[in-house]
C-alpha positions in Angstrom: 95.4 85.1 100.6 93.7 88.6 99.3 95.2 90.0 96.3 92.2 92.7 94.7 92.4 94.0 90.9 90.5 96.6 90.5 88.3 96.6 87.1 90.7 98.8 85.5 93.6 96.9 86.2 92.1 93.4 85.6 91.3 94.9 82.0 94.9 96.1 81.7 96.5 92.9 83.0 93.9 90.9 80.6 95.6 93.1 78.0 99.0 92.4 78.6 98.4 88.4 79.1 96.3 88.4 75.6 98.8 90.4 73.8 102.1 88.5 74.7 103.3 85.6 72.5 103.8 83.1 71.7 101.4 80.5 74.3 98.7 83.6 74.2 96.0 81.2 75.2 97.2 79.1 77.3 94.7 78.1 80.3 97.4 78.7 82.5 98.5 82.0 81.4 98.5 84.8 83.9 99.8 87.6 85.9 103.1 86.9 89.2 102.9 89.4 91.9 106.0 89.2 93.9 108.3 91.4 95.9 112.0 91.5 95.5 115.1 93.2 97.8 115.4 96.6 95.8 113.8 100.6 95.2 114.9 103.4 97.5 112.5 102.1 100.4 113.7 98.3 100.5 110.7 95.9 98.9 109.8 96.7 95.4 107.0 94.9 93.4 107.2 92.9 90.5 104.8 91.4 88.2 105.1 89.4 85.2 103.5 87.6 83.0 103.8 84.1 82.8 102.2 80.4 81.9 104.3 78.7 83.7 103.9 79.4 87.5 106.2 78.2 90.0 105.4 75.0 91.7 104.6 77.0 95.7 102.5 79.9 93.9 99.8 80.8 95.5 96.8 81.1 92.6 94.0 83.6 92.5 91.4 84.1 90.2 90.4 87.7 89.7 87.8 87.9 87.1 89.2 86.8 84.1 92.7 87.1 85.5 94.8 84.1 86.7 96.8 86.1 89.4 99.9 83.7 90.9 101.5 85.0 94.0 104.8 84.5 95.1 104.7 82.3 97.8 107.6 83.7 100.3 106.2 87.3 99.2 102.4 86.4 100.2 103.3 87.5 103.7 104.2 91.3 102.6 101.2 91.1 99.6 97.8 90.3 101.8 95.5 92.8 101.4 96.9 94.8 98.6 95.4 96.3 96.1 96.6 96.7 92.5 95.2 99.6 90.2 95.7 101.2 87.6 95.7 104.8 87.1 95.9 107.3 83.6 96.9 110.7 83.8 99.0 113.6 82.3 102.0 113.0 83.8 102.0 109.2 84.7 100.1 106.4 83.6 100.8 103.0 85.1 99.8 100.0 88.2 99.4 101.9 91.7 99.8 99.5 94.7 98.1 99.8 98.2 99.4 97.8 100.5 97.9 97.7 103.8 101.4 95.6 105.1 103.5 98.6 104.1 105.0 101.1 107.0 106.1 103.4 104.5 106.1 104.3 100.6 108.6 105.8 98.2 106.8 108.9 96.1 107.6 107.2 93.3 105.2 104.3 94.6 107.0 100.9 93.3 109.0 100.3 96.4 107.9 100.2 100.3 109.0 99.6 103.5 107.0 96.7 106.2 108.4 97.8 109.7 111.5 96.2 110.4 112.0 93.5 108.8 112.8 95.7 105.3 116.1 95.3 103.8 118.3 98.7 103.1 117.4 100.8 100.0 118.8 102.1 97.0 119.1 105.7 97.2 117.0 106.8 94.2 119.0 108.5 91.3 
């Protein structure tokens, strides 16, 4: 399983994990990538931090980052990419995905040929 932080998002992510309460520290504390059914092109990406992974995660060590993978969303996640970008008008985590067929402008949701669920028309 590939999963790739760039250095700006691993400092990012190693923001977030440090600055959450209340186990800050704890050795097990990191960041879950997964995909759920949702967003106006099917798949949309979650992440979350969390020190308590669940039991099939797939774990990943990205520099200082503890990345856990959802194990029935590896399949659509090899390969990707997560960055993060700062500008005037948006500032956030940009995903490439190499799986993904298709990507909604708004980049948190994608499509992966046809096994993609129906979307949610965006508002």
């Amino acid at each position: 399983m590939t999963v790739t932080l760039t250095e700006k998002a691993e400092f990012r992510l190693r923001t977030f994990i440090h600055g959450s309460a209340p186990e800050a520290n704890a050795p097990t504390k990191g960041i879950r990538i997964s995909v759920k059914d949702g967003g106006c092109s099917g798949y949309e990406y979650a992440m979350d931090v969390t020190s308590s992974p669940q039991p099939d995660d797939l774990v990943i060590q990205q520099g200082r980052v503890l990345v856990y993978v959802d194990a029935k969303s590896a399949p659509l996640l090899e390969g990707i990419v997560v960055d993060f970008v700062e500008g005037v008008m948006e500032s956030g985590f940009k995903f490439t995905n190499p799986n993904a067929t298709d990507n909604c402008s708004c980049g948190k949701s994608f499509k992966a040929g046809d096994c993609t669920p129906t979307g949610i028309p965006c508002s």
